[in-house]
N, C-alpha and C positions, 0 to 999 in steps of 0.2 A: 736333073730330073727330081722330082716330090717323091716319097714315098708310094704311091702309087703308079710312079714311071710316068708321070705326066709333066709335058714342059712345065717349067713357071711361068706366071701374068708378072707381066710388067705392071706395076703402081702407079704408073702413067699413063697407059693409054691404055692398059686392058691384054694385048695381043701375046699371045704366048711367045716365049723368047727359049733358043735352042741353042743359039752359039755361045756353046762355052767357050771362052779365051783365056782365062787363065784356070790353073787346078791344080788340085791338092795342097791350099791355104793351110795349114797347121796354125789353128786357134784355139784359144778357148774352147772348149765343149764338145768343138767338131772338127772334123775339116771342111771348109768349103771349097765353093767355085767364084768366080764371076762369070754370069750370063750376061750377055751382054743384047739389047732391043734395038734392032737397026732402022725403026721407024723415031724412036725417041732422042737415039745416040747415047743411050745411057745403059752402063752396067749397073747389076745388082746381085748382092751378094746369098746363094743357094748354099746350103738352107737358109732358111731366115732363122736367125737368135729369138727365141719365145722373150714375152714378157717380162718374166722371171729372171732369164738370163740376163736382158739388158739392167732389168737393177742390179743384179749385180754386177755389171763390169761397169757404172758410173756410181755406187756406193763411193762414199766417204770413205779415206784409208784406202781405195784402188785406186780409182782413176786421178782424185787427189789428194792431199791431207786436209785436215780436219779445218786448218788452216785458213785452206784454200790455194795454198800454195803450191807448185807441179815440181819447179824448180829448188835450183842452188842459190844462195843471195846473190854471185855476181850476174845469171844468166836473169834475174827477175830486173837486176836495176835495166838489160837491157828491153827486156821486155816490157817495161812498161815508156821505157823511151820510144817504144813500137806502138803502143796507148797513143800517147801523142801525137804520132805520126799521120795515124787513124782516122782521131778528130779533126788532124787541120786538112785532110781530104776532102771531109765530110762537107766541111765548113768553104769549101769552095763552092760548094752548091747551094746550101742553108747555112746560116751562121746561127740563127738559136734557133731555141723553142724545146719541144718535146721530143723525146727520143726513147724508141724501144729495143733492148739488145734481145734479143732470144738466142736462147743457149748462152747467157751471162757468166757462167763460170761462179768465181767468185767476185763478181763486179768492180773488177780494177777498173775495165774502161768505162765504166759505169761511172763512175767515182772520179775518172777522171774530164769527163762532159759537166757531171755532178760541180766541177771545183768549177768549170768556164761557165757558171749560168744556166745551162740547161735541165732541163725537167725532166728525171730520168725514172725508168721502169724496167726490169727485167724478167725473163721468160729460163726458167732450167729444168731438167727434166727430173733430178734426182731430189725430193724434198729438203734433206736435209740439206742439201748444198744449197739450196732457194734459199732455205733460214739461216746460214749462216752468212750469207753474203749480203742477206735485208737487216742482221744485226751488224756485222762486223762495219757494214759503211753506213747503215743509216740510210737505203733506198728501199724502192718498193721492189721485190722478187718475186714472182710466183710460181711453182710449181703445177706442172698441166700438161694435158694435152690441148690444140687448138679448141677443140668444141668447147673447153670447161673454161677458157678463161673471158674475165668479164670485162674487160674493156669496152669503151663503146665506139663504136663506129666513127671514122673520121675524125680520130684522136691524136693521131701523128703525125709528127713530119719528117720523121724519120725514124726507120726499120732496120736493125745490120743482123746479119747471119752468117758472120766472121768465121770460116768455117763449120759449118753448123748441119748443112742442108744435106749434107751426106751423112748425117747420122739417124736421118729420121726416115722412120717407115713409111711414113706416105707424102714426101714431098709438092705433090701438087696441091691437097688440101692444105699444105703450110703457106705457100705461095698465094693460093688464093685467101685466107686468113690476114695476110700481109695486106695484099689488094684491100679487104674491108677496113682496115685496120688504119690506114692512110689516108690522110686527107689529098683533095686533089694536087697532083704534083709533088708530091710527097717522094720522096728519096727514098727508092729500096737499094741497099747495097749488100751484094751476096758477094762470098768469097767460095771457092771449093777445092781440092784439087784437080788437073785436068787430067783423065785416063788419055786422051790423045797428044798428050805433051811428050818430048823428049824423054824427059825422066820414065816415064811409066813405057816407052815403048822400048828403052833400054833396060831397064832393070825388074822387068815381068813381075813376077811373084817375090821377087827383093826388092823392088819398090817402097822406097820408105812411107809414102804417103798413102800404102793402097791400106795399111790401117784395119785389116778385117780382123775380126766380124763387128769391130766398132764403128766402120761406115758400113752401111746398110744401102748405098748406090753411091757411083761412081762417073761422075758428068765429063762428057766430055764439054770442049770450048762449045760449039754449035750447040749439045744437047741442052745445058743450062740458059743458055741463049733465047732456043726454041720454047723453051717451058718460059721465060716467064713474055716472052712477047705474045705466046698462042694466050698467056692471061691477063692481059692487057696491060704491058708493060713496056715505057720506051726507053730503049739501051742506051745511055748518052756518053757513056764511056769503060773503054776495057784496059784492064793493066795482067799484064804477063809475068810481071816478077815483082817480089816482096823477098824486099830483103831478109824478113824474117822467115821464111819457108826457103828460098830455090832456092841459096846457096846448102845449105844444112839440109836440104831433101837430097841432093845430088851430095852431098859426103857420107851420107848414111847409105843412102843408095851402094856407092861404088864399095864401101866396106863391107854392107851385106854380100855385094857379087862376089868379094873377094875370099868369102870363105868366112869370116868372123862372126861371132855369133850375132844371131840379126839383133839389129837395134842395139845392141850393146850400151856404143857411146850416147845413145838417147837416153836410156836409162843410167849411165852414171850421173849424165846432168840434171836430172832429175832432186826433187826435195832429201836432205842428207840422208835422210832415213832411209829410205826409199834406193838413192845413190850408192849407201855403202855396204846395201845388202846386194847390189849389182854387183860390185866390187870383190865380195866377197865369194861369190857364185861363180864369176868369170874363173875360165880357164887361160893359164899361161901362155899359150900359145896365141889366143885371141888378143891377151892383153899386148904380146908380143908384137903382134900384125898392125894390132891400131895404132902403135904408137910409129913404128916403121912404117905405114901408109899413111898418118895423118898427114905430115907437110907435104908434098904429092899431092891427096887428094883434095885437100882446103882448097890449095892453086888448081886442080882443074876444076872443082865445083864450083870456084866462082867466074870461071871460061865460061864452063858447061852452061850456067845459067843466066849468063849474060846473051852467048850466043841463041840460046831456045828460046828466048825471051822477045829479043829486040830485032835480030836476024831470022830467023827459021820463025818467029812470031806461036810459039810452041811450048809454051814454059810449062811447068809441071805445077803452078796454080794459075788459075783466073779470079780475077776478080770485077765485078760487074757494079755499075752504077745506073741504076733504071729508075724514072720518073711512073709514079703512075698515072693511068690514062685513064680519064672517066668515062666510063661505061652507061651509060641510059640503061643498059636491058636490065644492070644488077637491081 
């Protein structure tokens, strides 16, 4: 409930939403909930983080280094091996042209469309991170919210939102931004994690992915679904597991349930700095558990995410591939 004891609106469809399902998040600033909108299928996270707040937890120096970098060097060569992976998805459906990332980070995958010929542009919320990543590769980045940025109309042929879509306040204005943003037939591909997946219905509030108060909603498979087909959008393909989230969601996961301090191992693998100040804060006992439950939990997270994924069709991301549909009315 808001400070005046009144449910919260859903940012999607308006309807006051009451069922809390998870509580007493321990974050930044506050504690929150997830409320959860059963007309939408989407949670959101009560209180909402003010303005202020969210610059500061995606400032340069938190969320990443100055860099741009999150990680350790061996965890980035993998990740950008995940870059690649990315594009030749992408490129199953479109093989060139234009491409816009929103929430670009520091534009690896950017940079790396950039190196295959395509015409790249990026979208981030934190300014300086936008200038650093429009200097450090030599692309175009902007900093914004949708209404401010100037793109024109039926400029794209492809949109990613690589996890993105849960970080932002008002998702369906994002969605429909995209819709404009696209030429006909134009590739939206959204990633998020799923609140109805395995992992989240296992590991409630130690849920490595539920990320509060830096996701601001929380989609299930259907909910993201329904949002972008109700905006005119057609689903041409869904993938349940990523190698680079469900295995490493579910070993974080089962080490949070276990008692260790959450997130631990995410944060040692994290940029050195960043890693060895983990390192140094960690308690013996935690460091004790991780290292006796790592080989254990590596072999079941990669069960666990194999089975939610391909079997029970339930993995703890979705990722969406949708064509857009031209609309006469817009």
């Amino acid at each position: 409930m808001n400070n005046k004891g009144q449910a919260p609106l859903c940012k999607i469809c308006g309807s006051e939403i009451s069922d809390l399902i998870i509580e007493e998040i321990t974050g930044e600033f506050d504690t929150y909930g997830v409320y959860y909108c059963r007309a939408c299928k989407v949670g959101a996270t009560i209180p909402v983080p003010t303005h202020e707040d969210l610059k500061k937890l995606y400032a340069v120096g938190g969320y990443r280094e100055k860099t741009g970098r999150r990680f350790m060097p061996f965890v980035e060569y993998f990740i950008l091996y995940f870059r690649h992976k990315r594009k030749n998805r992408i490129k199953r459906y479109i093989n060139n042209g234009r491409i816009l990332d929103i929430g670009c980070g520091r534009g690896l995958f950017l940079n790396v469309m950039k190196g295959d010929g395509w015409d790249v542009a990026g979208v981030e919320f934190d300014e300086a991170t936008a200038s650093n990543a429009a200097s450090y590769y030599g692309i175009d980045v902007i900093a914004g919210e949708p209404h401010t940025w100037k793109f024109e109309a039926a400029s794209f042929d492809v949109i990613t939102l690589n996890h993105v879509l849960e970080h932002i306040p008002d998702p369906k204005e994002l969605i429909q931004a995209c819709h404009r943003l696209l030429k006909d037939n134009g590739l939206l591909v959204v990633a998020v994690p799923n609140l109805d997946g395995m992992q989240s219905k296992v590991g409630k509030k130690n849920w490595f992915h539920l990320d509060v108060p830096y996701h601001l909603h929380h989609f299930t498979d259907n909910g993201v679904s329904s949002l972008l087909s109700a905006l005119s959008f057609n689903i041409v393909r869904k993938r349940h597991f990523d190698l680079e989230y469900s295995p490493f969601g579910w070993l974080q996961t089962l080490l949070n349930m276990s008692g260790v301090e959450k997130n631990m191992l995410y944060a040692f693998l994290k940029e050195p700095r960043q890693g060895k100040d983990a390192l140094i804060a960690a308690q013996k006992k935690d460091l004790t558990l991780t290292v006796l439950l790592f080989p254990l939990y590596a072999v079941l997270a990669i069960i666990f995410s194999l089975f939610e994924s391909y079997a029970a069709m339930r993995g703890g991301i979705v990722e969406l591939f949708a064509l857009k549909v031209h609309n006469d009315t817009q």
